[in-house]
C-alpha positions as CSV (number, residue, x, y, z in Angstrom):
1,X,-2.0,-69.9,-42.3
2,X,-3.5,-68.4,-45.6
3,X,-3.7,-65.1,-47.0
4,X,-6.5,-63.9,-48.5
5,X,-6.1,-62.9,-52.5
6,X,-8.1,-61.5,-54.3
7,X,-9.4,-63.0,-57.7
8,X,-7.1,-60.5,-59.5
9,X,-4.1,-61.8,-57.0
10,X,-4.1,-58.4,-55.0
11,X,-3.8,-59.8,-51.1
12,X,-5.0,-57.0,-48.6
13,X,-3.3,-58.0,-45.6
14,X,0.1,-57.9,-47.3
15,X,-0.8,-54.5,-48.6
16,X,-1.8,-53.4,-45.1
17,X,1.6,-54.7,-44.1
18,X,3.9,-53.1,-46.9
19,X,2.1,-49.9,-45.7
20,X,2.9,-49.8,-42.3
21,X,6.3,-47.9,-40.6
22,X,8.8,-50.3,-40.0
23,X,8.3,-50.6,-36.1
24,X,4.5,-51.1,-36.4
25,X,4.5,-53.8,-39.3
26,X,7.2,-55.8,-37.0
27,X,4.6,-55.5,-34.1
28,X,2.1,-57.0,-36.2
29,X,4.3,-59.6,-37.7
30,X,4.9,-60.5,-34.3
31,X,1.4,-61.2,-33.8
32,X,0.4,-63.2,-37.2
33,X,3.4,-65.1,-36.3
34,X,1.8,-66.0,-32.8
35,X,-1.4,-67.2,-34.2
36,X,0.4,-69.1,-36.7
37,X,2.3,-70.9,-33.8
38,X,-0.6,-71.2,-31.3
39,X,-3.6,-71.0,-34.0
40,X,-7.2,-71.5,-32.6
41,X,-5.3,-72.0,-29.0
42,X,-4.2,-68.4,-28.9
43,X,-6.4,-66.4,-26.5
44,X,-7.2,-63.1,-24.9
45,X,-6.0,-60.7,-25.3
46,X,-4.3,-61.6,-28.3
47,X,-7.5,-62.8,-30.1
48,X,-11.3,-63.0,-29.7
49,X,-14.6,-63.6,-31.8
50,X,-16.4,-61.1,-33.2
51,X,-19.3,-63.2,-34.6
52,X,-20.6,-64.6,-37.5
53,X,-17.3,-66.9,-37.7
54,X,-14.9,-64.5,-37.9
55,X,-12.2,-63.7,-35.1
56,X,-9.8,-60.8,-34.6
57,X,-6.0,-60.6,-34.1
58,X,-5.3,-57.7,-31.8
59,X,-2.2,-56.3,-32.0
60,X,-0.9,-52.6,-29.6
61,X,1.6,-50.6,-30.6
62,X,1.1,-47.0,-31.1
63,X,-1.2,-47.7,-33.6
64,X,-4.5,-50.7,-33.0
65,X,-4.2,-53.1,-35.4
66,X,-6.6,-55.7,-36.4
67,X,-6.4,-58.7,-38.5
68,X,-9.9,-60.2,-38.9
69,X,-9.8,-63.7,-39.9
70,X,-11.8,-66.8,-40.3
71,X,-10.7,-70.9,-39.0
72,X,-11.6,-72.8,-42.6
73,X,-11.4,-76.4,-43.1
74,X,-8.8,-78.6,-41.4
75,X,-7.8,-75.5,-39.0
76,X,-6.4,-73.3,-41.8
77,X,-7.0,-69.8,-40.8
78,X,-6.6,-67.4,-43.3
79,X,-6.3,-64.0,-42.9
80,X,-8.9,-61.5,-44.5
81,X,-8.5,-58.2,-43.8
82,X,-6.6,-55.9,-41.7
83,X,-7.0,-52.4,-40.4
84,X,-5.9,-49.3,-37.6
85,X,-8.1,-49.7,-35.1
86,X,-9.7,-45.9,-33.8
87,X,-12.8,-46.4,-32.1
88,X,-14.0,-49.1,-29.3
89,X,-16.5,-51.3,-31.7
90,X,-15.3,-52.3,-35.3
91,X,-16.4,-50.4,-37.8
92,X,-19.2,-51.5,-39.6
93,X,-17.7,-51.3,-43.5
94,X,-14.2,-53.1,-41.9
95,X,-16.9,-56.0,-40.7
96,X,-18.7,-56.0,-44.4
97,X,-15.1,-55.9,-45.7
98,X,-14.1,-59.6,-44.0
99,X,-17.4,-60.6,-44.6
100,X,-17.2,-60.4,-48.2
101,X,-13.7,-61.7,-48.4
102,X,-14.8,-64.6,-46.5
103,X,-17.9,-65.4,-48.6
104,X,-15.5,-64.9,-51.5
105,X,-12.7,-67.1,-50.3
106,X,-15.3,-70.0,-48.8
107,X,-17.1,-69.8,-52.6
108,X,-13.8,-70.4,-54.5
109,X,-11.5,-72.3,-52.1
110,X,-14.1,-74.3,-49.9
């Protein structure tokens, strides 16, 4: 599993993290940790695609959370972006967000 940094080294889903109350950043560490053990195996209702080759972590607690990730070469999933989750659909500009991190990441790591 891969984090996705920035070209400046700034890594969005470990800011998301370090934000998060203690209880709610445990919940979601619980579930990197199971797609890290059970990668593209894990399934409903802990993941699904949401097109475009990008897949999201869901994760309930009090709050939604969402971890939207791509599968790069040799299996390696790495994490793009992560955010509270307040409506049914994904916002639109938290789609754009992953899809430019993964553009990004595919352009300089390949």
């Amino acid at each position: 599993m891969t984090l996705y940094t920035t070209e400046a080294g700034r890594c969005p889903v470990r800011d998301y993290l370090s934000g998060l109350a203690p209880n709610e950043r445990a919940r979601l560490t619980v579930g990197i940790d199971l797609l890290e053990t059970f990668g593209l195996a894990l399934g409903m209702p802990h993941v699904r695609s949401v097109g475009d080759k990008l897949w999201e972590l869901r994760v309930r607690g009090q709050v939604q959370h969402r971890v939207l990730y791509v599968a790069a070469t040799g299996g390696r999933l790495v994490l793009l972006h992560a955010f509270s989750k307040k409506t049914p659909q994904i916002p639109t500009a938290e789609l754009r967000t992953a899809k430019q991190r993964m553009a990004d990441y595919l352009e300089r790591m390949g």
